[in-house]
PyMOL Python script that loads the backbone (N, CA, C, O; Angstrom):
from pymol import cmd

cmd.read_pdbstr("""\
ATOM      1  N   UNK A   1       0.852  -1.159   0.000  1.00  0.00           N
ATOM      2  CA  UNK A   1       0.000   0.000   0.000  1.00  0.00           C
ATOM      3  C   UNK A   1       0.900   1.224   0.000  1.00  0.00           C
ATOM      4  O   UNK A   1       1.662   1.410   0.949  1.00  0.00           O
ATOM      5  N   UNK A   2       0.851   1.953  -0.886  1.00  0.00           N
ATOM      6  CA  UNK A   2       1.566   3.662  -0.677  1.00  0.00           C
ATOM      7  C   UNK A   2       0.809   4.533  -1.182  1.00  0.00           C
ATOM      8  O   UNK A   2       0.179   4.274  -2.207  1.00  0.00           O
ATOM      9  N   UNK A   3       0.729   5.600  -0.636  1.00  0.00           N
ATOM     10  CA  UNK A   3       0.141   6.857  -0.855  1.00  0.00           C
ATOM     11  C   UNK A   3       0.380   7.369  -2.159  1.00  0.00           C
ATOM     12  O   UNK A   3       1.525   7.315  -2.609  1.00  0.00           O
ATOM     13  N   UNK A   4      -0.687   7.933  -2.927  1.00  0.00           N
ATOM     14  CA  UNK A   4       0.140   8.845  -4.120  1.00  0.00           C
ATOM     15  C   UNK A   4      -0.732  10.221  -4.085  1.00  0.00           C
ATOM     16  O   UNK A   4      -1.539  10.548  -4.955  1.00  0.00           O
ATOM     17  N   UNK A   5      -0.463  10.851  -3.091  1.00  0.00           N
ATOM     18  CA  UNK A   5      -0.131  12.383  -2.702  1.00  0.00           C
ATOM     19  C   UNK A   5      -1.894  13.005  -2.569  1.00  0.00           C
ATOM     20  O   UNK A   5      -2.084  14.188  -2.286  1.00  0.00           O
ATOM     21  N   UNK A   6      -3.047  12.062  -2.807  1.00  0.00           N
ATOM     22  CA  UNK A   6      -3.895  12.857  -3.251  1.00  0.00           C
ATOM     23  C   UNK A   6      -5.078  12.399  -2.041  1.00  0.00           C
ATOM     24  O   UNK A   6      -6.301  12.390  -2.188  1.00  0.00           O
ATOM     25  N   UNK A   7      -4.395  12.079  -0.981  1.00  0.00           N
ATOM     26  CA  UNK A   7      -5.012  11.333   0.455  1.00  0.00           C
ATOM     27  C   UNK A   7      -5.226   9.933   0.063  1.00  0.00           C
ATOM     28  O   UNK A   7      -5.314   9.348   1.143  1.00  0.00           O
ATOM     29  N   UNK A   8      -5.335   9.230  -0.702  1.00  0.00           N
ATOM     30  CA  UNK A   8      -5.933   7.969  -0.924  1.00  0.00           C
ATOM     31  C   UNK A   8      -4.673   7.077  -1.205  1.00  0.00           C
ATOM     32  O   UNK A   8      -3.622   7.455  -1.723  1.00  0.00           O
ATOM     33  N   UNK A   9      -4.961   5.919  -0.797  1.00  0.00           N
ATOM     34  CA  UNK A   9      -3.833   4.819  -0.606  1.00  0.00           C
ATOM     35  C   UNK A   9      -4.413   3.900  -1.827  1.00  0.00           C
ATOM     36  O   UNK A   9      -5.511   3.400  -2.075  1.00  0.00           O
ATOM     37  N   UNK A  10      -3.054   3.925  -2.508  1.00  0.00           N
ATOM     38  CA  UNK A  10      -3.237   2.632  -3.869  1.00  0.00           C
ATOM     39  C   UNK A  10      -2.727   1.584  -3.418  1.00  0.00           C
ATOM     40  O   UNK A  10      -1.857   1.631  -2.549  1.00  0.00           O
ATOM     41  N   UNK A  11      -3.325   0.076  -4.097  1.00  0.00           N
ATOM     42  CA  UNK A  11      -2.831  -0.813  -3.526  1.00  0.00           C
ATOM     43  C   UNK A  11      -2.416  -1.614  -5.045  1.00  0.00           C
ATOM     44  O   UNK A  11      -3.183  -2.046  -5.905  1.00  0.00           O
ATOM     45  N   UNK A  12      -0.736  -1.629  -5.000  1.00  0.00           N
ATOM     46  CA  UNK A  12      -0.145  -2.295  -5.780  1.00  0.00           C
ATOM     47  C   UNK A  12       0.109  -3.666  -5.880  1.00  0.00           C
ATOM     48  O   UNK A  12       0.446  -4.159  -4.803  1.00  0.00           O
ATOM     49  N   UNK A  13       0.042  -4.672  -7.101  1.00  0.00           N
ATOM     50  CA  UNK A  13      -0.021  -5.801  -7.410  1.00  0.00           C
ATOM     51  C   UNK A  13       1.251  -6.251  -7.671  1.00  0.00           C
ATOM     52  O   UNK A  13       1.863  -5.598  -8.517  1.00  0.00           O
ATOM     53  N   UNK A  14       1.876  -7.289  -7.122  1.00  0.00           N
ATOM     54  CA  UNK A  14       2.746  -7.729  -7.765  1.00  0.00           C
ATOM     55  C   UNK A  14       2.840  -8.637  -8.643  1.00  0.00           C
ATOM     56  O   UNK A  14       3.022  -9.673  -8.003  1.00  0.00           O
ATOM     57  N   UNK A  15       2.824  -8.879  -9.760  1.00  0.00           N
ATOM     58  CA  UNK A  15       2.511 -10.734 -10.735  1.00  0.00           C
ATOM     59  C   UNK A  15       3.541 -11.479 -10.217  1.00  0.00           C
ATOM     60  O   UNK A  15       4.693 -11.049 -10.267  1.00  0.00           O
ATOM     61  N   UNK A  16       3.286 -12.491  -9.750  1.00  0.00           N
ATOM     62  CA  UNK A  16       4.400 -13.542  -9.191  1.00  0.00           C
ATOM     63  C   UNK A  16       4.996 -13.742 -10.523  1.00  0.00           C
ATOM     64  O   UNK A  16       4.205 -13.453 -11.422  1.00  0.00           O
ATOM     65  N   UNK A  17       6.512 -14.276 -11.050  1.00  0.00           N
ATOM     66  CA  UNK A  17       6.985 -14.473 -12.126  1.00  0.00           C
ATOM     67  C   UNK A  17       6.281 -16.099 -12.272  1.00  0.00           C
ATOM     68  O   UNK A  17       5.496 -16.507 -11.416  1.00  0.00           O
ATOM     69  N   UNK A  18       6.739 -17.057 -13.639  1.00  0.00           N
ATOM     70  CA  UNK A  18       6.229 -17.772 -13.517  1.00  0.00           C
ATOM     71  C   UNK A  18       7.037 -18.773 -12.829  1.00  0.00           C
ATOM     72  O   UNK A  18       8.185 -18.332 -12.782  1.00  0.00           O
ATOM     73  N   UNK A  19       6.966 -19.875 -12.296  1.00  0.00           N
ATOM     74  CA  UNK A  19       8.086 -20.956 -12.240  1.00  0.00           C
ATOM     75  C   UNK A  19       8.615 -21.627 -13.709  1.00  0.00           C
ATOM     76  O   UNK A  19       8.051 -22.013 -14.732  1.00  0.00           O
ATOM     77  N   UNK A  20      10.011 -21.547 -13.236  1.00  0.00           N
ATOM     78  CA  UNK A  20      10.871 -22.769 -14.076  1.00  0.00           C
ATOM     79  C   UNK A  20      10.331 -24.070 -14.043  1.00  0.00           C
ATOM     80  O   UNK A  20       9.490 -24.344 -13.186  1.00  0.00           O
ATOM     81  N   UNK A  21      10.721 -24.943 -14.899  1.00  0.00           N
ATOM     82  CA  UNK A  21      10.303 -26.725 -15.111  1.00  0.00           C
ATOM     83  C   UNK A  21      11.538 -26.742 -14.474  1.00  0.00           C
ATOM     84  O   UNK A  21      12.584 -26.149 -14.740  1.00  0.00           O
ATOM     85  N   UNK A  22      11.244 -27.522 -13.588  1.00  0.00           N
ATOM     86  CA  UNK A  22      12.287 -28.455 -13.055  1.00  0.00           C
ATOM     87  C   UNK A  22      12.035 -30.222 -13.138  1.00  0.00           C
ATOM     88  O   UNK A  22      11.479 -30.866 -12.248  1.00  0.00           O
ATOM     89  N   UNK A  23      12.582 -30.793 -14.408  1.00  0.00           N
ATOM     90  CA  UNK A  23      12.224 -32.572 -14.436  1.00  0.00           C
ATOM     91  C   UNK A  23      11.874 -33.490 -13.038  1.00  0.00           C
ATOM     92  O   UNK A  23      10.936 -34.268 -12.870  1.00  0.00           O
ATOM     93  N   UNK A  24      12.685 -33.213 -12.342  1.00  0.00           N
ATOM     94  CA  UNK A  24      13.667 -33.945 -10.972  1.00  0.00           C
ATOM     95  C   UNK A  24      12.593 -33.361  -9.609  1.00  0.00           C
ATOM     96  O   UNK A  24      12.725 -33.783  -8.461  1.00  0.00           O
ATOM     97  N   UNK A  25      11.397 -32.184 -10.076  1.00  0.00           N
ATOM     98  CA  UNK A  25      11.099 -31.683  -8.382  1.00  0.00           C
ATOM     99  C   UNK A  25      10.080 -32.429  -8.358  1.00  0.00           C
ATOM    100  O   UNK A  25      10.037 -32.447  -7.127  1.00  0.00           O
ATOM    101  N   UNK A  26       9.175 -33.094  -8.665  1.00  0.00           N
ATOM    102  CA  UNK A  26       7.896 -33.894  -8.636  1.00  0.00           C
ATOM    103  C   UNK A  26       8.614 -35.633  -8.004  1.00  0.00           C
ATOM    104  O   UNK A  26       8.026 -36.494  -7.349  1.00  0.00           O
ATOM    105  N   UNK A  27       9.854 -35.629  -8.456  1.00  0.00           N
ATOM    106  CA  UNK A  27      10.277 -37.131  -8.333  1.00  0.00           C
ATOM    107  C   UNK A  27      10.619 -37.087  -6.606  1.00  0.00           C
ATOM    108  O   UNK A  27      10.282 -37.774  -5.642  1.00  0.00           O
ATOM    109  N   UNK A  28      11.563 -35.758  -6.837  1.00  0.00           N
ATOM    110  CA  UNK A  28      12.020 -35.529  -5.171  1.00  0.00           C
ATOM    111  C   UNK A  28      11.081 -35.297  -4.305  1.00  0.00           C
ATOM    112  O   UNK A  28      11.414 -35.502  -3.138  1.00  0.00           O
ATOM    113  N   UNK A  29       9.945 -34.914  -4.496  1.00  0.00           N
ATOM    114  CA  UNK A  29       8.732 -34.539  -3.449  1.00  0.00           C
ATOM    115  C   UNK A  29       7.949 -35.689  -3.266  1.00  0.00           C
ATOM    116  O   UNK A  29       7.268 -35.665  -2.240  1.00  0.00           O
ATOM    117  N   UNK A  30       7.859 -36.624  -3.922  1.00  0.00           N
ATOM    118  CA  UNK A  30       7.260 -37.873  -4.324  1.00  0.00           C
ATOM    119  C   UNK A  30       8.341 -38.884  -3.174  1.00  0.00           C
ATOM    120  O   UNK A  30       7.714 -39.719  -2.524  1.00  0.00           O
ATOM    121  N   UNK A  31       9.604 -38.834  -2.971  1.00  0.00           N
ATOM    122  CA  UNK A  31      10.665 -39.418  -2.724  1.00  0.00           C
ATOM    123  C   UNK A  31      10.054 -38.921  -0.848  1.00  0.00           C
ATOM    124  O   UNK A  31       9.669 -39.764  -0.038  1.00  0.00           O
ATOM    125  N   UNK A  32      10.120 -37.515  -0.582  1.00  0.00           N
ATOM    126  CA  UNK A  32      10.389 -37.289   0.459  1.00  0.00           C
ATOM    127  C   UNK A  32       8.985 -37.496   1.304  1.00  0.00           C
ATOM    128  O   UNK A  32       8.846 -37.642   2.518  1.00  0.00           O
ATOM    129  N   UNK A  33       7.997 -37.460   0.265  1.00  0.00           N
ATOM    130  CA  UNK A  33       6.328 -37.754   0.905  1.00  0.00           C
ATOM    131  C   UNK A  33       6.835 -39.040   1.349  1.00  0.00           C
ATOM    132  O   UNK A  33       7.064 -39.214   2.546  1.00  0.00           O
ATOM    133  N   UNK A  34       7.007 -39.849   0.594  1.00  0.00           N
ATOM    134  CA  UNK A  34       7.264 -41.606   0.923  1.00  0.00           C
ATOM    135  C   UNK A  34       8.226 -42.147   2.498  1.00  0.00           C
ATOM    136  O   UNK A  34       8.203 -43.168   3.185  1.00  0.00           O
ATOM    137  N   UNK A  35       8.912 -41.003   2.547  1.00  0.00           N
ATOM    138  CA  UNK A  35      10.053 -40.926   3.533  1.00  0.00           C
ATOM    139  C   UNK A  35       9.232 -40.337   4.677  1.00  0.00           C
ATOM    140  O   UNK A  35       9.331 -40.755   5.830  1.00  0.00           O
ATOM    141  N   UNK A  36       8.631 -39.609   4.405  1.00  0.00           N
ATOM    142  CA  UNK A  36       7.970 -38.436   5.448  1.00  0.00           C
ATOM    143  C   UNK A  36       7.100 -39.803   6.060  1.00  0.00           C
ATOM    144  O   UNK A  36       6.872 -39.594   7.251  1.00  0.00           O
ATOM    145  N   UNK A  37       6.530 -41.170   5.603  1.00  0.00           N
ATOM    146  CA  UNK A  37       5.640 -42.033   5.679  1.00  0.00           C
ATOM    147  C   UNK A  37       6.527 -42.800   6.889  1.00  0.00           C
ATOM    148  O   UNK A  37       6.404 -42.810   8.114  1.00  0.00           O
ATOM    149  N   UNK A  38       7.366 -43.363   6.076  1.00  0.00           N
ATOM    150  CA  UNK A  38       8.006 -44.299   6.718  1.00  0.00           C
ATOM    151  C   UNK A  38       8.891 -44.130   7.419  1.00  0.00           C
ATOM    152  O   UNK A  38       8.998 -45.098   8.172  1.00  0.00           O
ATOM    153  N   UNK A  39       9.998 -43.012   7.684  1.00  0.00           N
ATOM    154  CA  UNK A  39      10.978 -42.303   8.158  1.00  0.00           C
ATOM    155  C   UNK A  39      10.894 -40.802   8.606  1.00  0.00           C
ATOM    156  O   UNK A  39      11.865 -40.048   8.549  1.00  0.00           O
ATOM    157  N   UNK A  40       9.907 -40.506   8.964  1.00  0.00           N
ATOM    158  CA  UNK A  40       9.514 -39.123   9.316  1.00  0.00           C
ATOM    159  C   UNK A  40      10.908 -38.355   9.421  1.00  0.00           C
ATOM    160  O   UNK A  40      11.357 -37.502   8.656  1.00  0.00           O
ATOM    161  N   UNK A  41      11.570 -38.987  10.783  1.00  0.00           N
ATOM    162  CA  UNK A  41      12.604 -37.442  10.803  1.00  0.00           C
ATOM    163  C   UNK A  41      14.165 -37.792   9.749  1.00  0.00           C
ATOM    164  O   UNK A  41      15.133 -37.031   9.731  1.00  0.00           O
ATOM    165  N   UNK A  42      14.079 -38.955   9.036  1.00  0.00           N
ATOM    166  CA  UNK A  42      14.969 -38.725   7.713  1.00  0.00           C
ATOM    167  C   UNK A  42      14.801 -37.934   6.920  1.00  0.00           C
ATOM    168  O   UNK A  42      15.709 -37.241   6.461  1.00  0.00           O
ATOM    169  N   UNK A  43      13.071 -37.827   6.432  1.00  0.00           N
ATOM    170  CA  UNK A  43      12.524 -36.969   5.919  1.00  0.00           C
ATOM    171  C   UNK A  43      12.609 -35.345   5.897  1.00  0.00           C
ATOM    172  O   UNK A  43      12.565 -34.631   4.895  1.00  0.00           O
ATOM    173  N   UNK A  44      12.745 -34.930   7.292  1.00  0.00           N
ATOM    174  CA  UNK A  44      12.981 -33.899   7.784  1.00  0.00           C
ATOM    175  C   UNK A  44      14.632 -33.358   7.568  1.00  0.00           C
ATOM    176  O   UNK A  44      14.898 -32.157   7.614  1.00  0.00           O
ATOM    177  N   UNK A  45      15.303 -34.029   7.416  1.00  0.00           N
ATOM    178  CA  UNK A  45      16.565 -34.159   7.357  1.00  0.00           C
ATOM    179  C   UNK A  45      16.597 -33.748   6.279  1.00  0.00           C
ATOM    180  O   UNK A  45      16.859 -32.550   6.177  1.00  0.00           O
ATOM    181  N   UNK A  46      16.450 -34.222   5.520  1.00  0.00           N
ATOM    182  CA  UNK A  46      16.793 -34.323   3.990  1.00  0.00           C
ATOM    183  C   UNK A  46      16.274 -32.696   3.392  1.00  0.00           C
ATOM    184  O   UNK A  46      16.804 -32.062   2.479  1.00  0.00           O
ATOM    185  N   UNK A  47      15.114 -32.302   4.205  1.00  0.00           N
ATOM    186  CA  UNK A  47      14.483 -30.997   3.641  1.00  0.00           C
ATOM    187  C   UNK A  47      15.106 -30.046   4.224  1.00  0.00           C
ATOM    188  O   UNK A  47      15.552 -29.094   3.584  1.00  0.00           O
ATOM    189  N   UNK A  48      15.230 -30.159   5.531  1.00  0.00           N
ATOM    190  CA  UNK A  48      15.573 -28.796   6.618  1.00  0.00           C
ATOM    191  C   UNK A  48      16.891 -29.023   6.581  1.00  0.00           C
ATOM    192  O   UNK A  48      17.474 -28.057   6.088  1.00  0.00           O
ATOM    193  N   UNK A  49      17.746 -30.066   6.956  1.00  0.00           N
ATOM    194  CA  UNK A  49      19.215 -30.102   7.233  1.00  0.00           C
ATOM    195  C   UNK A  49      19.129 -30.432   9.108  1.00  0.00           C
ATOM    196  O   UNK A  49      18.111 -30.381   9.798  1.00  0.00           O
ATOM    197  N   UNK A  50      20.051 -30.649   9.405  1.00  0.00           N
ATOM    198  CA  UNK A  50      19.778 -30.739  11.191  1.00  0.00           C
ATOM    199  C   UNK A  50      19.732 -29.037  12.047  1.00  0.00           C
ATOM    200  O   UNK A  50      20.328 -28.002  11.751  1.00  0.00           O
ATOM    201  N   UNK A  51      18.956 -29.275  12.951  1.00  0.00           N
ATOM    202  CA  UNK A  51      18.727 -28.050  13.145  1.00  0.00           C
ATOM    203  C   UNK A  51      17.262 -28.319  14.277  1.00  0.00           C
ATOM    204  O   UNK A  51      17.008 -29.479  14.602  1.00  0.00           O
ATOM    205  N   UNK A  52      16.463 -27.267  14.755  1.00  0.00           N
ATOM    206  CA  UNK A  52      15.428 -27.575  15.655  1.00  0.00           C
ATOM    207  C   UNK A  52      14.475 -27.995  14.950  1.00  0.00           C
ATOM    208  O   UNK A  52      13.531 -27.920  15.738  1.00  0.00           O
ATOM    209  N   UNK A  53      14.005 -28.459  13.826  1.00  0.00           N
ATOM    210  CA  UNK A  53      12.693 -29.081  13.183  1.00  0.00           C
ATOM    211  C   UNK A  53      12.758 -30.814  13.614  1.00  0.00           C
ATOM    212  O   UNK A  53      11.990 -31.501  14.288  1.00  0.00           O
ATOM    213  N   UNK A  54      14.603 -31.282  12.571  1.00  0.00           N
ATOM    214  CA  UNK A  54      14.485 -32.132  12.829  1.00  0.00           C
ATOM    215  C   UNK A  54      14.928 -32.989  14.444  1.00  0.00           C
ATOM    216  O   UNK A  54      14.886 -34.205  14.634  1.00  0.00           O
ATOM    217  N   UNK A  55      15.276 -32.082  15.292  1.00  0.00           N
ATOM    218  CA  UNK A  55      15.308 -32.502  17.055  1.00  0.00           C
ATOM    219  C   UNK A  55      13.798 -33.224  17.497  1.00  0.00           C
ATOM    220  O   UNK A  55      13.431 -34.221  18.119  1.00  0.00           O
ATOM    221  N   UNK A  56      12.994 -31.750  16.569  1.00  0.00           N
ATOM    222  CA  UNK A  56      11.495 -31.769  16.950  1.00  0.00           C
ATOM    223  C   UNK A  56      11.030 -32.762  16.251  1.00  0.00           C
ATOM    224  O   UNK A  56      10.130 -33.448  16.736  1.00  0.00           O
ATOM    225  N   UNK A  57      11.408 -32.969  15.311  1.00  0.00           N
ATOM    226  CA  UNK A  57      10.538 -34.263  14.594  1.00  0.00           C
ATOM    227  C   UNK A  57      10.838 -35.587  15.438  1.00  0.00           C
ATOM    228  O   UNK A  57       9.989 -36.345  15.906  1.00  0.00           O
ATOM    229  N   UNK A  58      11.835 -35.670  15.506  1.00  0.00           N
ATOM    230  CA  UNK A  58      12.589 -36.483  16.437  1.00  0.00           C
ATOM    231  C   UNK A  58      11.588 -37.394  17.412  1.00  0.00           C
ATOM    232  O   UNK A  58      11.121 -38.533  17.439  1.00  0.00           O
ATOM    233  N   UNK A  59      11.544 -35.635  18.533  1.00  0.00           N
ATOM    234  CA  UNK A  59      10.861 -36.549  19.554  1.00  0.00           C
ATOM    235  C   UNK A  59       9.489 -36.596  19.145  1.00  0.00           C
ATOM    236  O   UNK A  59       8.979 -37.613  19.614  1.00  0.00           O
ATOM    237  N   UNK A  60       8.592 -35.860  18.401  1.00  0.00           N
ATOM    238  CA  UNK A  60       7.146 -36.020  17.971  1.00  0.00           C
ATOM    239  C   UNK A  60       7.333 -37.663  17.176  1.00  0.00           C
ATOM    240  O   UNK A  60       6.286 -38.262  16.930  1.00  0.00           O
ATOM    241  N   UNK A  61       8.435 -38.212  16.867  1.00  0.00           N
ATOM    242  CA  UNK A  61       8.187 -39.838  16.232  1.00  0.00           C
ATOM    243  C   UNK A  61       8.367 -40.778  17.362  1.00  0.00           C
ATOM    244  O   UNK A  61       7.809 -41.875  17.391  1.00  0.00           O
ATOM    245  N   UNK A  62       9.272 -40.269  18.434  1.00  0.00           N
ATOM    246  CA  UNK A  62       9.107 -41.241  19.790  1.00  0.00           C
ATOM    247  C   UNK A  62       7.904 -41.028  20.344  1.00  0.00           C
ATOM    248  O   UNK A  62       7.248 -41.994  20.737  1.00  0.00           O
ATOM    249  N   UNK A  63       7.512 -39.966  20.441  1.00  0.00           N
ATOM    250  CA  UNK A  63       6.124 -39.773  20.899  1.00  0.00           C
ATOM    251  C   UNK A  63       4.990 -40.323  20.577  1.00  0.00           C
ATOM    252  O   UNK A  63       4.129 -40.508  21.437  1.00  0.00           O
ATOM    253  N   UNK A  64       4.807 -40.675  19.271  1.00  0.00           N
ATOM    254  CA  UNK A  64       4.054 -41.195  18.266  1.00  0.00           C
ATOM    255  C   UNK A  64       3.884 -40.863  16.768  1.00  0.00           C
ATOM    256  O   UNK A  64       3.601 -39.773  16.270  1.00  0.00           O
ATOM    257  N   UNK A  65       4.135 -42.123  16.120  1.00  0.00           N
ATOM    258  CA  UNK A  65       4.434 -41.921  15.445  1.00  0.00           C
ATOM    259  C   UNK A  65       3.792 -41.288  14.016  1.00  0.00           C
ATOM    260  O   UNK A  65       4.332 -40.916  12.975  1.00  0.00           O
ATOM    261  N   UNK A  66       2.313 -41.344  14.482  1.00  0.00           N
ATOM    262  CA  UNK A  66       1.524 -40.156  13.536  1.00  0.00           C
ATOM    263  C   UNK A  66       2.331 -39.004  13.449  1.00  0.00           C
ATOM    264  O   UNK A  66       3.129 -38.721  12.555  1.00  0.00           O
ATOM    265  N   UNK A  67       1.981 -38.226  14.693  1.00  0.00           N
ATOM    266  CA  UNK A  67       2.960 -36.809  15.068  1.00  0.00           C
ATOM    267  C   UNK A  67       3.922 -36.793  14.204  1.00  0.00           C
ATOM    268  O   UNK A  67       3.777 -35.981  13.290  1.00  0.00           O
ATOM    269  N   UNK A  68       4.747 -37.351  14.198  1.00  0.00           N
ATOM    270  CA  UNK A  68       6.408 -36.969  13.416  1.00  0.00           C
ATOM    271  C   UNK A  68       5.861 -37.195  11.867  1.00  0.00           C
ATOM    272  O   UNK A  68       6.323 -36.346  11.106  1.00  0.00           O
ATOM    273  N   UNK A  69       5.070 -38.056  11.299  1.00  0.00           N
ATOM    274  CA  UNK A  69       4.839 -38.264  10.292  1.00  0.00           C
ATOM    275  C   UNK A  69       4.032 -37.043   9.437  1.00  0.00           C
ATOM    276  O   UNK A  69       4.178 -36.840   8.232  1.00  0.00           O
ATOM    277  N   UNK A  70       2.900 -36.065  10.595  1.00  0.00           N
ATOM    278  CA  UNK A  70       2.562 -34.875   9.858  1.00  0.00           C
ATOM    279  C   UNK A  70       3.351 -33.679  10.441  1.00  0.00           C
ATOM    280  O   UNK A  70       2.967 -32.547  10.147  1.00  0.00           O
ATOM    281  N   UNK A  71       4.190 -33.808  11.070  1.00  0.00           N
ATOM    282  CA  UNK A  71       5.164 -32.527  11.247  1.00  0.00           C
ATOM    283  C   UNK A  71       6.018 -32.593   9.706  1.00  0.00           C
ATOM    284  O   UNK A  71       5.890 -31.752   8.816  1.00  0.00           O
ATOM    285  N   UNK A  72       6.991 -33.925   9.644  1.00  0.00           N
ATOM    286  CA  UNK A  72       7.546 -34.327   8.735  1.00  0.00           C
ATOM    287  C   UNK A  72       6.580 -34.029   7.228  1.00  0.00           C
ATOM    288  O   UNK A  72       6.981 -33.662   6.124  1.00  0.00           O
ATOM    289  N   UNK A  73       5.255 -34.333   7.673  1.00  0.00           N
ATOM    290  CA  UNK A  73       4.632 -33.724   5.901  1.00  0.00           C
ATOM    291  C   UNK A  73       3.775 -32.169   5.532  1.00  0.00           C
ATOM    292  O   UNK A  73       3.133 -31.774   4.559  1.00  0.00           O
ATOM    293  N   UNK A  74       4.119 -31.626   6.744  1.00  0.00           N
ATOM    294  CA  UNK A  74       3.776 -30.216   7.386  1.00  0.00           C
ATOM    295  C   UNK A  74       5.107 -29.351   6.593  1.00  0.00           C
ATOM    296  O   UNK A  74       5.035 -28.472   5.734  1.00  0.00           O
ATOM    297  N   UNK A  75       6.135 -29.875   7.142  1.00  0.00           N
ATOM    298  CA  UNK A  75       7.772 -29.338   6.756  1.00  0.00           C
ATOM    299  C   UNK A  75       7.955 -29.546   5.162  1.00  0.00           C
ATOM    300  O   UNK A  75       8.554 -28.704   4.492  1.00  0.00           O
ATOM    301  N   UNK A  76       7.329 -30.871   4.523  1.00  0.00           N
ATOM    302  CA  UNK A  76       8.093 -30.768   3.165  1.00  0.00           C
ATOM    303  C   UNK A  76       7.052 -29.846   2.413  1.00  0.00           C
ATOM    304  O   UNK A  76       7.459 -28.997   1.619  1.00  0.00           O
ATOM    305  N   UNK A  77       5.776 -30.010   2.655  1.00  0.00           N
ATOM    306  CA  UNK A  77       4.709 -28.889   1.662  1.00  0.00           C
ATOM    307  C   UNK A  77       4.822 -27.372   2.158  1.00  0.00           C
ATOM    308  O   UNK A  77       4.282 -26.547   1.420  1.00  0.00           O
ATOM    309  N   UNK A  78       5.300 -27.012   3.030  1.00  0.00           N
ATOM    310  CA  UNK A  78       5.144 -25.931   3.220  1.00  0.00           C
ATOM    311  C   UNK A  78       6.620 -25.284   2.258  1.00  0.00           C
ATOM    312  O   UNK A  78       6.715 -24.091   1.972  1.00  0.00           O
ATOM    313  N   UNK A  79       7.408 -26.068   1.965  1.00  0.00           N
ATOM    314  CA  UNK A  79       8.656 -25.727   1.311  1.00  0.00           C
ATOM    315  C   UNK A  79       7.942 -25.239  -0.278  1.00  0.00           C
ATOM    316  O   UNK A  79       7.090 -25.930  -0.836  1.00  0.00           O
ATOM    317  N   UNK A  80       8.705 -23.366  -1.099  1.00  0.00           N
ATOM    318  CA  UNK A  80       7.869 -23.340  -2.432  1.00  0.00           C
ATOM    319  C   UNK A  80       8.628 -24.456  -3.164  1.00  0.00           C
ATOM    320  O   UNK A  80       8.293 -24.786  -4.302  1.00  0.00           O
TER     321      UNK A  80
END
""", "prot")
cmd.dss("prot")
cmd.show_as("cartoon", "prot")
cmd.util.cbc("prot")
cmd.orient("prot")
């Protein structure tokens, strides 16, 4: 929102550009859903790197193992 001098606030659009094709990102997201299934905090690993997600995924899979499995598929979709 910015002003253009005449009291009234314009509200500017930005067009998102479009995305690139990438061959390989449908295979890898496909790869890490499957992981996110069976390996929750590998999963996490692989997306975030080590760090407090995957600590947290960690114990949400000792905890149970739903938990780690939608933290783990919480973490890879929220990635653009």
């Amino acid at each position: 929102m910015t002003g253009n001098g005449n009291g009234r606030a314009s509200f500017s659009r930005q067009i998102p550009s479009p995305q690139t094709f990438r061959p390989g990102a449908n295979v890898s997201n496909l790869v890490r859903i499957l992981l996110a299934i069976f390996l929750p905090p590998i999963a996490v690993l692989v997306t975030e790197g080590i760090g407090l997600q995957f600590l947290l995924n960690i114990l949400l899979t000792i905890l149970g193992i739903v938990s780690g499995m939608v933290h783990a598929l919480w973490i890879i979709m929220r990635r653009p």
